[in-house]
N, C-alpha and C positions, 0 to 999 in steps of 0.2 A: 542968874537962876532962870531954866526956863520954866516957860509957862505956861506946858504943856501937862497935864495930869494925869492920873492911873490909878488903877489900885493895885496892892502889893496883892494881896489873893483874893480880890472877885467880891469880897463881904458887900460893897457900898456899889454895886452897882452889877449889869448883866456883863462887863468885860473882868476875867480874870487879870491881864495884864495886858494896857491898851500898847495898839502897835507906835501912837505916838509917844507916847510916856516912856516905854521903854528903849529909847533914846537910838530908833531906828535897829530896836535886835532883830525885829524880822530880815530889814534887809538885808544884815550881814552874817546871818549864821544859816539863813536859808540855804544860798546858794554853795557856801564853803561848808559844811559839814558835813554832806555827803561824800564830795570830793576826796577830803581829808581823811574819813574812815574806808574811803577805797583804796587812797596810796597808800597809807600804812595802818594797818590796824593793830590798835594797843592791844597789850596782854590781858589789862580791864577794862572795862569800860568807864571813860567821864560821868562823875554822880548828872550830870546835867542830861547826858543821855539818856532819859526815861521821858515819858508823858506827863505832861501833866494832868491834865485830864482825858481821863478815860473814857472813851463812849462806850454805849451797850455793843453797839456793833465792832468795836475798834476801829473804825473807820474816820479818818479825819474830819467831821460836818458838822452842820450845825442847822441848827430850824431860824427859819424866818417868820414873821408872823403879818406877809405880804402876799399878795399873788408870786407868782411865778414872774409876768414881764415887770414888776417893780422888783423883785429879787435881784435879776439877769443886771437890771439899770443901775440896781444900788453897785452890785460889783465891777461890773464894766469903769463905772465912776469913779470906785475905790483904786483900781488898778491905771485910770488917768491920774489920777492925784497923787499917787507915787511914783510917776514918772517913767511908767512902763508902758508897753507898745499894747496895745489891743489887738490882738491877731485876729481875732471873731467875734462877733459877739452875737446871738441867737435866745429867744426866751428862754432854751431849757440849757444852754451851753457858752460858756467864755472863756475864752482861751485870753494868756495876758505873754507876752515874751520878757522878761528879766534882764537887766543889763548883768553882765559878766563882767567881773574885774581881770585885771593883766595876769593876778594870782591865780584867780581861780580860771583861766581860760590856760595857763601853765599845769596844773593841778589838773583837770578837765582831759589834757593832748597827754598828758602822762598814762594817765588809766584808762583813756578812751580812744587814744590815735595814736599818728604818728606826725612827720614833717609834711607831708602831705595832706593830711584832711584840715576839711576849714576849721577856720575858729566856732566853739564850742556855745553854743543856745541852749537857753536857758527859759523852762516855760511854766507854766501853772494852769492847771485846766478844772476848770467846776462847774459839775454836771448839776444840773436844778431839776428836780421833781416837785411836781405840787398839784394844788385842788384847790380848790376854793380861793380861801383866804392865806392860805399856807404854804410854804415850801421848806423843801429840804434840800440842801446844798452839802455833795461831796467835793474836797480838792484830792486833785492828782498831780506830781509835779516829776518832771524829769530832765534830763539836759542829753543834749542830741547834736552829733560832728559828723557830718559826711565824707566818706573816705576818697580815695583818690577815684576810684572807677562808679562812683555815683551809690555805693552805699550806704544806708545812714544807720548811724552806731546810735544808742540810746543807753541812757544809765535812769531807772527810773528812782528816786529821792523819797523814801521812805522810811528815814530814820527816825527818832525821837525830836531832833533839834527841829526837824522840816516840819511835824505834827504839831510840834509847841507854838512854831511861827505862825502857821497858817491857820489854824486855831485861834492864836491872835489876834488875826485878819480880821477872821468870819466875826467875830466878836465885836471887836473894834465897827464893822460895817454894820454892828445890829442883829447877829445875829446872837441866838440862844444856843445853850448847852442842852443836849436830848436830856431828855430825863434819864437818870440810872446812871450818867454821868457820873464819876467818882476822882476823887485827890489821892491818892496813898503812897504817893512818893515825894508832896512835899507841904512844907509846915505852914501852917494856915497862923497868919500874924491879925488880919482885921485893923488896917488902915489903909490910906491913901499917901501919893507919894507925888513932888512932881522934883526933874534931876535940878543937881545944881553945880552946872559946868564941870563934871569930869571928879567932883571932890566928892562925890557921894549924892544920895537921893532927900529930902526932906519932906517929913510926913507932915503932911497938908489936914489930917484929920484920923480920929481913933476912934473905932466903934465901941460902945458901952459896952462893960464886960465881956469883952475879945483876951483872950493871950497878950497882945498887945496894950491896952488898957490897963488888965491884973499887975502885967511888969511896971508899970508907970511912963510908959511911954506917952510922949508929950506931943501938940501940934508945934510944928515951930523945929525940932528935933532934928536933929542931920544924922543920918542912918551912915555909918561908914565900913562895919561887921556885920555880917551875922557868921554865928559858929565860926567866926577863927576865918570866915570868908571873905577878902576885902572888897568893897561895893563900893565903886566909881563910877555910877551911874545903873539907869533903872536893867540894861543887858548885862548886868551881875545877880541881877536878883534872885533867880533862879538856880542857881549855883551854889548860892546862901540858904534857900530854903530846902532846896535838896540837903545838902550836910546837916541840915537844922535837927532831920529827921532820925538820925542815928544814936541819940540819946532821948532820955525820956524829958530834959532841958536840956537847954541852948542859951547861949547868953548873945548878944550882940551888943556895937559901941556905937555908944551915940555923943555928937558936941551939941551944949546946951548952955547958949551964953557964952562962949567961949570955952567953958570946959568939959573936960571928956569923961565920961561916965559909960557905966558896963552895969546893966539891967539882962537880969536873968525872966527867960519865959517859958512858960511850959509846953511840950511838944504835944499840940493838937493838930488835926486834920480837916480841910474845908468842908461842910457838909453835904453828903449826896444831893444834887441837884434832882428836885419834886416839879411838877409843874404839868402844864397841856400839852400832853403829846399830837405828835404829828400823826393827824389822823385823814385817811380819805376820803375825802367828800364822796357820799353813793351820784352815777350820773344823773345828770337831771335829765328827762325826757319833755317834752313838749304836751304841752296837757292835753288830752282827749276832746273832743268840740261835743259836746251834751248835744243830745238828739232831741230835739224839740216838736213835737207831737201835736198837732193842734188838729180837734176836731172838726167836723167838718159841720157847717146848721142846716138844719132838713131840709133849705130850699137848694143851698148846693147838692145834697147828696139828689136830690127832686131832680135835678140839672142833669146829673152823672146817668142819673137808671134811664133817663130822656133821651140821651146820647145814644146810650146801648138801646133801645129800643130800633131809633132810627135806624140804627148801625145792623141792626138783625140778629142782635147778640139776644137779646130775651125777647120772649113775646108781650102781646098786648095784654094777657091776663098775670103774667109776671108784673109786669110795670103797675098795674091797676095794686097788684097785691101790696107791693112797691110803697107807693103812693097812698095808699089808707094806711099804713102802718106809721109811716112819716110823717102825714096829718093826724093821727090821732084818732084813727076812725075805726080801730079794732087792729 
């Protein structure tokens, strides 16, 4: 079993479905799913091809609740630890490069080249905006072969599978889901799961009064269905909770002590994500230096009218007038 953890929809924690726990589905559906819906596209579409969540802008992002260069640092970091190249990295911009399988570099020169353009790159780019204490992180992702006479072709990777993944990412790295964020394409369960070698996922923990909980779902529990969906680890999951959603219940199978049991749960939906929006800090200016005004005592001003006397600026019955006024003398 590993012993790496997740949660099945987001209930126990700020990741919907961590990218470790999900037993590496970022890596392998990122890069081949777009590929695949460009060589052939089905007549319908895979229930798994949708969003999970929604943002207010549809846009792939997510908020950080860091500056700007700890945001750039956390990702930079993120995409060292998976094993991918850092092409750049800048406080408001990271580029990451993607290793490419034999398949999908096959897949890639089918619908992007020919025998002559190089093998096919694979990238992720995430532009960082922020203020303060904050940032906001979009990903962009696309894959790019240069042709025989120095062209370069580009497919940019903007399906549902690429949104789901990288989503996972930003989340998994810390980041938040914008507010107005929404679920409506898949069934909100409320526990935690970590895989267990290939035979399905085992739920590590159940929220009180969740869907999950109401069926009698247990800690301990080896998740191997949902809807009629077989789950061999947590990169099923989503496939499971998509079908969940087509009736107003679902039933899934779980082993429990050895035996196999089929618990029925009702079809809910994660709830709209609430929270501190990303807001701009107004610029800060430099504060104004206070004018400080300090009178002058009657012997300096006594000094000044002296001055201007000598100087020829006022006369000797000016200065006299001066000078009794300053002593006190009328």
């Amino acid at each position: 079993m590993g012993a790496l953890t997740a949660t099945l929809d987001g209930v126990a924690g700020p990741n919907p479905l961590s990218l470790q726990g999900i037993g590496g589905y970022f890596m392998r559906k990122l890069m081949i799913a777009p590929l695949l819906l460009a060589a052939a596209v089905p007549a319908a579409p895979a229930l798994a091809d949708v969003p999970y969540a929604v943002t207010p802008s549809g846009r792939t992002e997510a908020y950080f609740d860091m500056p700007v260069v700890g945001t750039s640092d956390r990702i930079a970091n993120g995409c060292a630890d998976n094993g991918w190249t850092l092409v750049n990295s800048t406080p408001t911009v990271v580029t990451c490069e993607l290793p490419v399988s034999t398949m999908q570099g096959i897949l890639a020169a089918l619908t992007m080249g020919n025998r002559y353009s190089t093998p096919p790159r694979n990238y992720i780019r995430f532009n960082i905006a922020g203020s303060g204490s904050s940032s906001r992180v979009q990903a962009s992702g696309w894959i790019e072969t240069q042709m025989a006479f120095g062209q370069v072709r580009t497919q940019e990777m903007d399906g549902a599978h690429y949104h789901n993944n990288a989503m996972a990412l930003l989340t998994n790295l810390d980041g938040r889901y914008p507010p107005g964020t929404t679920f409506p394409n898949h069934a909100y369960f409320g526990n935690q799961f970590e895989n267990a070698d290939n035979a399905g996922v085992v739920i590590t923990s159940v929220e009180a009064r969740s869907p999950a909980d109401r069926a009698g779902m247990k800690s301990g529990d080896l998740l191997t269905r949902i809807a009629k969906e077989k789950i061999k680890h947590g990169g099923n999951l989503l496939d499971g909770m998509r079908h969940a959603v087509k009736a107003e219940t679902f039933d899934v199978e779980v082993m429990r002590a050895g035996a196999k049991m089929k618990l029925t749960l009702p079809r809910e939906y994660r709830a709209d994500i609430v929270g501190p929006a990303f807001v701009e800090a107004p610029p800060t200016e430099a504060p104004a230096l206070a004018q400080q005004i300090v009178p002058l005592s009657p012997a300096d001003e006594l000094a000044k009218f002296a001055k201007l006397k000598a100087d020829g600026v006022i006369t000797e019955e000016e200065f006299a007038s001066q000078k009794k006024r300053l002593l006190g003398g009328g």
